[in-house]
C-alpha positions in Angstrom: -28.8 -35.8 -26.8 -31.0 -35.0 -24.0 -32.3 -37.7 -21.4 -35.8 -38.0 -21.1 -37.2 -35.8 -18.5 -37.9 -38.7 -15.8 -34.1 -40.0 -16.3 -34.0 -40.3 -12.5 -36.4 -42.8 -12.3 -34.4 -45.0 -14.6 -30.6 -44.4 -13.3 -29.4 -47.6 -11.8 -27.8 -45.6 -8.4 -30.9 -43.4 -8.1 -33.4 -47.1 -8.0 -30.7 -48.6 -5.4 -30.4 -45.4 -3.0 -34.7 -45.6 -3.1 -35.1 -49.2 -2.2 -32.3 -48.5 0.5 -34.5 -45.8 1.9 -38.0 -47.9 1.7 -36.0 -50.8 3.2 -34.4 -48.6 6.0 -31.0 -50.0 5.3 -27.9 -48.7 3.3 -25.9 -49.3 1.0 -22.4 -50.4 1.3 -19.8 -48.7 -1.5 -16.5 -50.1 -2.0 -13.7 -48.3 -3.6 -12.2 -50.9 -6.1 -8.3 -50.0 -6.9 -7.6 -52.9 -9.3 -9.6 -56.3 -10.5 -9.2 -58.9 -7.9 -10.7 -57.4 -5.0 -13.7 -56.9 -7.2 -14.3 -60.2 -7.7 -13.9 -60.5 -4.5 -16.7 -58.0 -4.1 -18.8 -59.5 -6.3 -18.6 -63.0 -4.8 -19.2 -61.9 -0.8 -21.9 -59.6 -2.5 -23.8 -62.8 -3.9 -22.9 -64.9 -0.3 -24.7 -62.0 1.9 -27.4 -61.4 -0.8 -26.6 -57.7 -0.1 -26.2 -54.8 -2.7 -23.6 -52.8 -3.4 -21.4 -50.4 -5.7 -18.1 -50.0 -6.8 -16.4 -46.7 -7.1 -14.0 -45.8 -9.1 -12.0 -43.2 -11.3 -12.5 -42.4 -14.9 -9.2 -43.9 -15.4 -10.5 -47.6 -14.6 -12.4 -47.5 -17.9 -11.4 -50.8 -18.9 -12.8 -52.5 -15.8 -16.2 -51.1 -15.7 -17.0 -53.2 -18.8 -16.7 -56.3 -16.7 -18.9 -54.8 -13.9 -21.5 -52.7 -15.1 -24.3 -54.5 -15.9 -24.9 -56.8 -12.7 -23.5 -53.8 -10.0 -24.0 -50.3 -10.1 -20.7 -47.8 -10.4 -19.8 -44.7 -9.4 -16.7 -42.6 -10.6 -14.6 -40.2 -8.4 -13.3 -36.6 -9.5 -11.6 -34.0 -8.5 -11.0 -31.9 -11.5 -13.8 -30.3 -14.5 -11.7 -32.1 -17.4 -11.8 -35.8 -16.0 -15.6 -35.4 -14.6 -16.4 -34.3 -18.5 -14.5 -38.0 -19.7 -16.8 -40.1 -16.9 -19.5 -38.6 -18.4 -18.6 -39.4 -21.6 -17.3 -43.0 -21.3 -21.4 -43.7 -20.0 -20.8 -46.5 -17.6 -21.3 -44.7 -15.0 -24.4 -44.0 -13.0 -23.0 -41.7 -10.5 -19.8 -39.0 -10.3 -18.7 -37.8 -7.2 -17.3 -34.1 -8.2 -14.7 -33.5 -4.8 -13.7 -30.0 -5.0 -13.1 -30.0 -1.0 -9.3 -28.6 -1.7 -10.6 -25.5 -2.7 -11.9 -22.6 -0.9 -15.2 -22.7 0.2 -16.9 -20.4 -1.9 -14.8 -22.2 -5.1 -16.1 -25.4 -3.3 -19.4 -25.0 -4.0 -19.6 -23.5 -7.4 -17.6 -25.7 -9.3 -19.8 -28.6 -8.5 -22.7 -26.3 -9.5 -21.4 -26.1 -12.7 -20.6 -30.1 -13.2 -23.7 -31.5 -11.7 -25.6 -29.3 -14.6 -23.6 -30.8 -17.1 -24.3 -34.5 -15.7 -27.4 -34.0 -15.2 -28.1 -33.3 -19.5 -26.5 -36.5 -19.5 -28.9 -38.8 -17.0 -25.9 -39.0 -14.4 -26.5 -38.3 -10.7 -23.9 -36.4 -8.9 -22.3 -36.1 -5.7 -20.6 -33.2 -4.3 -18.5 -33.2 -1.2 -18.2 -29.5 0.5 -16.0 -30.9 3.5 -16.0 -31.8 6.7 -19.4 -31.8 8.8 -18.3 -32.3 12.9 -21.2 -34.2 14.5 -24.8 -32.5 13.5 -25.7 -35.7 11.1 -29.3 -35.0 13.1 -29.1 -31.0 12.5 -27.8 -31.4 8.6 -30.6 -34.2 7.9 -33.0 -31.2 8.8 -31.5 -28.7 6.6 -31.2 -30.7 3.9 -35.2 -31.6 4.3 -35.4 -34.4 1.6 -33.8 -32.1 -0.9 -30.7 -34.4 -1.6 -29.4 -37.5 0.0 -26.6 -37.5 2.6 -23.6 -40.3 2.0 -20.9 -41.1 5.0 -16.9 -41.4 4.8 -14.3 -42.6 6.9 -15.6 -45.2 9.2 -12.5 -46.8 10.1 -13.2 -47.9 13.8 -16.8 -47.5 14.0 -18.8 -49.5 16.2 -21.8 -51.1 15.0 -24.4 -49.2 17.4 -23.2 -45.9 16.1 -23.8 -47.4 12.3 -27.1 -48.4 13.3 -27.9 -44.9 14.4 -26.3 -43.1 11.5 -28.5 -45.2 9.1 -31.5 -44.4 11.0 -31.1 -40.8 10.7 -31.3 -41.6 6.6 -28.2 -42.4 5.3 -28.7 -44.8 2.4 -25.2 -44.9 0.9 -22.1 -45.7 2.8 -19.0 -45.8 1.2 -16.1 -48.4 2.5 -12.6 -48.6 1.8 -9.3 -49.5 4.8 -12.9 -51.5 6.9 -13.0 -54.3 4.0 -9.8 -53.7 2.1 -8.0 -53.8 5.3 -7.9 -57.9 5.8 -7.3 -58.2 1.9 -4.2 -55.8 1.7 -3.0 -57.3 4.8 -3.1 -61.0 3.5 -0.7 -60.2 0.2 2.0 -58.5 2.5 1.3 -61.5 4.4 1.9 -63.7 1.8 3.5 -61.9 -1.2 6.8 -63.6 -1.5 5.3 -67.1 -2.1 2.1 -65.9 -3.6 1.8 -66.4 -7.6 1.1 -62.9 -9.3 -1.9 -64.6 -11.2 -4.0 -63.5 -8.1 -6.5 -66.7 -7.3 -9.8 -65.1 -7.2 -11.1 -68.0 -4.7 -8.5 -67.2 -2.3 -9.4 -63.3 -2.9 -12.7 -64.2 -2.2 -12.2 -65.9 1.1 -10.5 -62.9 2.5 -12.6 -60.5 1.9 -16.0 -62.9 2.8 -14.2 -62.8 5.8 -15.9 -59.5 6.3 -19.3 -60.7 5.7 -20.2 -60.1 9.3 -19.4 -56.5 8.6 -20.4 -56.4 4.7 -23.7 -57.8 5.8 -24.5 -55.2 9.4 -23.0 -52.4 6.7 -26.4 -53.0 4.7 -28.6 -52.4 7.5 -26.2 -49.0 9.2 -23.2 -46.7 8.7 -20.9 -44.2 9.9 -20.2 -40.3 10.1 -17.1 -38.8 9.8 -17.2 -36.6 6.9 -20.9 -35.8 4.7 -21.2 -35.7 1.0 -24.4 -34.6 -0.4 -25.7 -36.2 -3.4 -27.2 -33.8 -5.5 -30.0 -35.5 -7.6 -32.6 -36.0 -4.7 
């Protein structure tokens, strides 16, 4: 079935990305590899009173249920036949179709042909066509309000340069090694005494150690490599 015809006013990632914009801040998304960090997520989330999503591939099914309803999610591709199952598991709010492997004519219209088909279904999409060297000003202007641009690999950032990458309208700023780092670090820290019933307290204080960080990250970002989301 059909979504209604104003299905963008209604999708969960779409309302988050606007208030970002009014707000002139962004909005930090984590890539979530298994259910501690999560919670983890969730509980620094509610400490810095800041939004966020989780991202995450059609394969984590089982997780979304746990997460969907009080943060938005957004699922990762890079292949028709798995985009086609997000769509159809409908937790999602967002897929990001990566088709950057390929050739750059093959790059582009394969996402054509996926963010159609999410698009009958209500789902924004995200397409990544590669690497964009240091014209975040110049591509804002091309791009003229007719989609949204999201940031990768920030590893190493400073905070002025977030600040100025979020003032040239970047609402959505995905995070992974920045928060995940401390976190993956503690458990090789600590793995051989550790229990494997993961304390999600003890989770939770790693990664709030990052609230600095988590909190600046929802007021700027970084530029390394552009997506642009294809629902404006």
């Amino acid at each position: 079935m059909a979504p209604p015809a104003n299905w963008k006013e209604s999708n969960k990632m779409l309302q988050i990305l606007q208030e970002a914009e009014k707000g002139g801040y962004g909005v930090v998304a984590i890539i979530a590899y298994n259910f501690e960090p999560i919670n983890g997520f969730v509980r620094a989330a509610e400490k810095a009173k800041s939004p966020f999503i989780t991202l995450y591939k059609s394969s984590h099914g089982p997780l979304l249920e746990w997460t969907s309803h009080p943060y938005r999610c957004r699922c990762y591709q890079q292949d028709e036949r798995p985009t086609m199952l997000a769509v159809e598991i409908k937790l999602f709010h967002s897929i990001m179709v990566d088709m950057s492997p390929y050739e750059k004519e093959e790059n582009l219209a394969k996402p054509a042909a996926l963010v159609k088909y999410c698009q009958e279904k209500g789902i924004a999409t995200e397409a990544e066509p590669g690497r964009v060297e240091a014209r975040l000003e110049q591509t804002r202007k091309s791009v003229n309000s007719r989609a949204r641009i999201v940031l990768h690999g920030t590893n190493g950032f400073e905070p002025e340069l977030m600040e100025e990458c979020i003032a040239t309208s970047c609402s959505k700023l995905i995070v992974n090694r920045a928060v995940l780092g401390d976190y993956y670090e503690h458990f090789r820290k600590h793995a051989p005494t550790i229990s494997q019933e993961v304390d999600g307290e003890t989770t939770e204080k790693v990664i709030s150690g990052n609230l600095p960080l988590l909190t600046l990250l929802c007021q700027a970002y970084f530029v390394m490599r552009l997506d642009l989301v294809t629902c404006p």
